[in-house]
Each structure stands twice: as C-alpha cells, then as structure tokens.
C-alpha positions as CSV (number, residue, x, y, z in Angstrom):
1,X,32.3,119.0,51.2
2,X,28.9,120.1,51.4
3,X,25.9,119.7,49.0
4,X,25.6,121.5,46.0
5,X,22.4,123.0,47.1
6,X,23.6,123.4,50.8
7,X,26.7,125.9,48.8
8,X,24.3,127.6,46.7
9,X,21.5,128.0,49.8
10,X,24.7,129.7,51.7
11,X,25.6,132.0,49.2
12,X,22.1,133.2,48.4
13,X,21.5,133.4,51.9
14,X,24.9,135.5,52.0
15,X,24.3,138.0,49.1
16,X,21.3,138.9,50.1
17,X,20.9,139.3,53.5
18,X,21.8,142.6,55.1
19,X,23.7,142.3,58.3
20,X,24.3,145.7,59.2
21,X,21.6,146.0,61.5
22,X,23.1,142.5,63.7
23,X,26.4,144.0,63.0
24,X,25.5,147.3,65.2
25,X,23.6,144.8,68.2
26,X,27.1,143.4,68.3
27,X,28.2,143.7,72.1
28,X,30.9,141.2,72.7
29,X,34.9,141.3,72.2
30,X,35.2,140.5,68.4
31,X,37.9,139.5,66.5
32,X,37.6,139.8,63.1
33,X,40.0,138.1,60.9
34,X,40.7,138.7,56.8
35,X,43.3,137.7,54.5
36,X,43.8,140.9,52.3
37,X,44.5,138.9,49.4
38,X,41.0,137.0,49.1
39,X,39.6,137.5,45.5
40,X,36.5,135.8,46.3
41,X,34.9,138.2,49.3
42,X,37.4,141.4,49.3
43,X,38.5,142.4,52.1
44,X,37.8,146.0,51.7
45,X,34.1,145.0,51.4
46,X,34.0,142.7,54.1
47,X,36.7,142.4,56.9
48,X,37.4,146.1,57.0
49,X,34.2,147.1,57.1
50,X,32.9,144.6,59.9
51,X,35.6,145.7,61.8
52,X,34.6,149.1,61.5
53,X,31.2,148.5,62.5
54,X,31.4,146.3,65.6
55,X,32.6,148.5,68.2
56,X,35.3,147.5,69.5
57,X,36.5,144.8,67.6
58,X,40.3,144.0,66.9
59,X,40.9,143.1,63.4
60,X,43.5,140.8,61.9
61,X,44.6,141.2,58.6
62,X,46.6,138.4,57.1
63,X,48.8,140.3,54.2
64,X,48.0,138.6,50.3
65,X,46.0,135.5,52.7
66,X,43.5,134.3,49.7
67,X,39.6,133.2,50.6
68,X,41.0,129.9,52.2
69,X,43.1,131.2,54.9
70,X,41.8,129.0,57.2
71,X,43.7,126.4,55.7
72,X,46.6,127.8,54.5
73,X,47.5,130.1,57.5
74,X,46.4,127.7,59.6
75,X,49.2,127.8,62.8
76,X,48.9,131.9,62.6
77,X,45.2,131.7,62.6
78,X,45.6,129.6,65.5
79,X,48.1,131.5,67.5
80,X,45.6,134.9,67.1
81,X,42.1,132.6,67.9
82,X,44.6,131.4,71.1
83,X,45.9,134.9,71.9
84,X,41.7,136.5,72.0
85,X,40.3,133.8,73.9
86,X,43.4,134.4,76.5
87,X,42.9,137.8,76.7
C-alpha cells in the first residue's frame, strides 16, 4: 500500500546498501526468520546468511514459505515471534 516511489526508494535503498558491517555490530538475541520458498529475496542469499553472521541468532526457516510469509504463515509466525520474546 505504499507509494510507488516510497517501493522503488526501498528497493534501491535495499540493493545497494551493504549491511554486513551493521550485521557484525549486531549484539542482541536475534531471530531471524525466512521462508525457503521466497523467489523474490532467496533465502540462501539472505536468511541463511544473516543468520550466519549475527552471532548468536536463532534462525527459522519456514519450508516452501514464498516472499509473503508474513501473511500467509501468519499464526506460525506468531507462535515463534511469541516463543523469542518469552524466552
């Protein structure tokens, strides 16, 4: 629902900045969530290697979940965000 210039700003923004350096300041539980179905951001570019590079974090992995999971894995997304803030 946002602005056509808001989406492209975001992607642009996205593509080309590198976060690696942020990623390694990173000094706070993490949970980082992916669906390894997303053919939009793959997860073995993104999910898996955040994961990897925040020390410590947990990572979730939401079998053939597409770009969207938010929406359509909705109650399991919930049930993990619950189950990391508990912990």
């Amino acid at each position: 629902m946002a602005s056509l210039k808001s989406t492209v700003d975001c992607v642009t923004a996205f593509s080309e900045t590198d976060w690696r350096p942020d990623m390694a300041k990173i000094n706070v539980p993490t949970l980082v969530i992916d669906g390894d179905g997303d053919q939009v951001v793959l997860f073995q570019t993104t999910g898996k290697v955040a994961a990897e590079m925040i020390k410590g974090a947990q990572l979730k992995v939401y079998k053939d979940a597409p770009h969207g999971f938010a929406a359509t894995h909705t109650p399991q997304l919930n049930d993990d965000l619950l189950a990391f803030l508990k912990r």
